[in-house]
Each structure stands twice: as C-alpha cells, then as structure tokens.
N, C-alpha and C positions, 0 to 999 in steps of 0.2 A: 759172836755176831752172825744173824743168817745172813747167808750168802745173797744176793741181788739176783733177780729172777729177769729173765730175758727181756721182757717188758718195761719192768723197772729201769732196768739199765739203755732201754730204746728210749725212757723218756727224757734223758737228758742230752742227747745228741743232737750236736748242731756243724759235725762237721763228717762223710762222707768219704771217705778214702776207698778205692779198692786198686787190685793187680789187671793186669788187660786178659793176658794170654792164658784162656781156662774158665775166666769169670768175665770178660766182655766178650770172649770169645768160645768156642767150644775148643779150643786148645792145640788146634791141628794150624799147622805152619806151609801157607802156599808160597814157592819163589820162582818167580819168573823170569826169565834173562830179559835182559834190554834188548841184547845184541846176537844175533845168531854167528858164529864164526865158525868155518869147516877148515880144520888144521889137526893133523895128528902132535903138533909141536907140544911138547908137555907144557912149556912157559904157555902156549896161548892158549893154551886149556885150561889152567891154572889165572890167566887175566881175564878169561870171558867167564869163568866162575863169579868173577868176582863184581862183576857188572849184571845185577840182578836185582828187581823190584820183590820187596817183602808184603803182599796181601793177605788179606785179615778178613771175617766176613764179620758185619755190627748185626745186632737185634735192634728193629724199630722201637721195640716196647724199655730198651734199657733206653735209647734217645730218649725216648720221650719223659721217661723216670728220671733226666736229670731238667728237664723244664718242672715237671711235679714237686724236685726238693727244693729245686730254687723258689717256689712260689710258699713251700713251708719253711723257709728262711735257713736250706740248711744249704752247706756251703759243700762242694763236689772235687773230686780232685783222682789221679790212677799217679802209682809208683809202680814200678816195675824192672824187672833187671834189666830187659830187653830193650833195641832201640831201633824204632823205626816212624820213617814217615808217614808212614800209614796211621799211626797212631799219633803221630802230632796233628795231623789234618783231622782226624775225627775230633781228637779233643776240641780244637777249633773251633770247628762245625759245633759243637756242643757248650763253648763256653765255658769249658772247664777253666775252675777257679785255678787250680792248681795242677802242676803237667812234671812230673817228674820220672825222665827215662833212664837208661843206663845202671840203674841204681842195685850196686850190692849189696847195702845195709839199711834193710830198711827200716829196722827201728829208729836206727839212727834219722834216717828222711822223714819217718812218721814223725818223732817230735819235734821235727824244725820246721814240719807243715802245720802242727799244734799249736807251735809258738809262733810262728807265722802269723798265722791266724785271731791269735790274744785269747788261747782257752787254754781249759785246763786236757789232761790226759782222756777223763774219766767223761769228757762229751766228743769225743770224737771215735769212729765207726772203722774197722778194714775188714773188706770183702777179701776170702782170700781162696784158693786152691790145693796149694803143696804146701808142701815143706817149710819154704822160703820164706813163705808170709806169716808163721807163725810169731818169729818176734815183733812185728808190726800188730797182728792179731792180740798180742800178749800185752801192748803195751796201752791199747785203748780202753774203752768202756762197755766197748761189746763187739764181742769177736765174730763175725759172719761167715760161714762155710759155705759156698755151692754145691749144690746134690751133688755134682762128678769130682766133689774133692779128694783129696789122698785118704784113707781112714785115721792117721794122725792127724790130720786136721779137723776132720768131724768131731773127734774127740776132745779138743779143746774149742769149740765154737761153743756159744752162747744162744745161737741161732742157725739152722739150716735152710736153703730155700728149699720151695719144693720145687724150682727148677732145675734147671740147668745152666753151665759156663755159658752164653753165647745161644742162649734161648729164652733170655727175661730172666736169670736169675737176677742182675743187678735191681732189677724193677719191683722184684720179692722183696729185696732187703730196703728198698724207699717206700712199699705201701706196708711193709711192717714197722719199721720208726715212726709214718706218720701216722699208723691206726692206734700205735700204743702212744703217742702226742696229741691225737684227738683232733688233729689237725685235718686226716684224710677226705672227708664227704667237702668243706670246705675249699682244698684245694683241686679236687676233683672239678670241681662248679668253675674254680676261677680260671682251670685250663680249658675247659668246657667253654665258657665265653671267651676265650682266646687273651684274657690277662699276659698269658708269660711271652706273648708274642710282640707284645705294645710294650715289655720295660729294656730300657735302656740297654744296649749289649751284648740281647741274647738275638740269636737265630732264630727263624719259626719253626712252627711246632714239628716235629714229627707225625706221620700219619694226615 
C-alpha cells in the first residue's frame, strides 16, 4: 500500500495538538525572582531560588492560528512536560480546548485527548520539537516538525514548517491542514469579518 503523502494525511485532521517550549515558543527559558533577598545563608539562597516567575515570549501570528482553526472546525490543545503559569494563562487567553502540563508520557496523554475528543488516531495532528514528542508525533496522522527541531525529529515528520518554535511556526502548521482541507481562503474571509470574535467562548482576535 503507498504510503499517505503530507496532504493526504492534513486532510483528515480535525484535532490539533502541539508541545509549548520550542514550538509556541523559540525554546529559551526566562525566570525571574519574585523576591530580591541579600543573605550569604545557603538555606535563604536555596528559598529565594525558589520563589521565581517562569516567562515565555507568544508569537501573534500562532494566537491568531488558533481563532483560524477554530473557525475551520479543528479543535486545539499543547502537552508538554513542563509546567507553568505562564502557559496556563496563554492557553486561556486563547481558549484552548485542551491544556495538558506536567506531562511525561505523551503518547499516553495524546490518545486520551483523542479519546477525549470521540476520534480516531489517524485525524489528529502533534507539533513537536525534540525528542520527547516523538511518541506523540508517532501516534497521530501527521507528524509536524518546526524548522529549529532536533534532526531526529525532522526525520520523522510528515511535514516541516518553514518557520520557526515561537516565530509563527504553529501558524504554518494551521494554514497547511486548512489549505490541504480547502478550507483556508474561507476561513481567512470569516476571520476577516471578525466571525471568530462573536462565537461563544472564544477571546478576540489577535492583531
């Protein structure tokens, strides 16, 4: 049987998953202390370490890629190993369908967001970067690699962006499923007239 060509396999997708750190973000980790404390004491060095805000910088263009899939009926969601506020609040801000932090296994979380959701394997999407996301990549319908991914990762993608983690790559991988759906000039028009701003639930638009 030949193999499903990139396209082919972007035309069945109706569900969205990607990793934060790499692919919503360019991959660089800023932390900030709360609290400034001047003490040589090892214990309060070792406590003000640990009183620290973890920041993130978003791309406009992936915001606004998850109003774009929402309006082509595809359903959004980030796993990730990592866990931070910062990344609960953007989800928020964006309506993300599905929000899963902390997460070590994520094949395992990918198909309980599958199932979740009432699909099959073979229509849902993971954006990924390293290593890590490979068994989540491996387990969908089409595997999504950002240009700064690991080279074992490019290697098993089905699709590359020509961006970047945390530069619009997420956005590459929403106007490539909905151009190979036929969907995109469509929903292009209906963000354009501010549709994804008037349904129920979601945030306004980015930009």
């Amino acid at each position: 049987m030949p193999k499903l060509s990139a396209h082919a396999r972007a035309r069945k997708i109706k569900l969205l998953l990607f990793d934060v750190d790499g692919v919503l973000t360019d991959g660089k980790l800023f932390f900030v202390p709360e609290k400034s404390h001047q003490s040589s004491l090892p214990e309060t060095a070792m406590q003000s370490a640990r009183s620290q805000i973890e920041v993130k910088g978003f791309h406009a263009h992936d915001g606004a890629s998850i109003s774009l899939a929402r309006l082509g009926g595809i359903k959004t969601g980030v796993i990730t190993k990592r866990s931070s506020e910062t990344v609960a609040l953007r989800a928020r801000d964006l309506s993300l369908e599905f929000v899963y932090q902390g997460v070590d296994d994520k094949r395992a979380c990918f198909d309980q967001v599958v199932n979740k959701a009432g699909l099959k394997a073979d229509e849902a999407a993971f954006v990924g970067d390293d290593v890590i996301d490979l068994p989540a990549m491996r387990a969908g319908g089409l595997a999504i690699a950002v240009k700064n991914a690991r080279a074992e990762v490019k290697k098993e993608a089905h699709y590359v962006t020509p961006h970047a983690g945390g530069d619009g790559a997420l956005r590459d991988a929403v106007e490539f499923i909905l151009k190979a759906q036929g969907k995109w000039k469509r929903v292009v028009e209906d963000y354009i007239s501010g549709r994804s701003s008037r349904q129920p639930g979601t945030q306004p638009r980015e930009q």
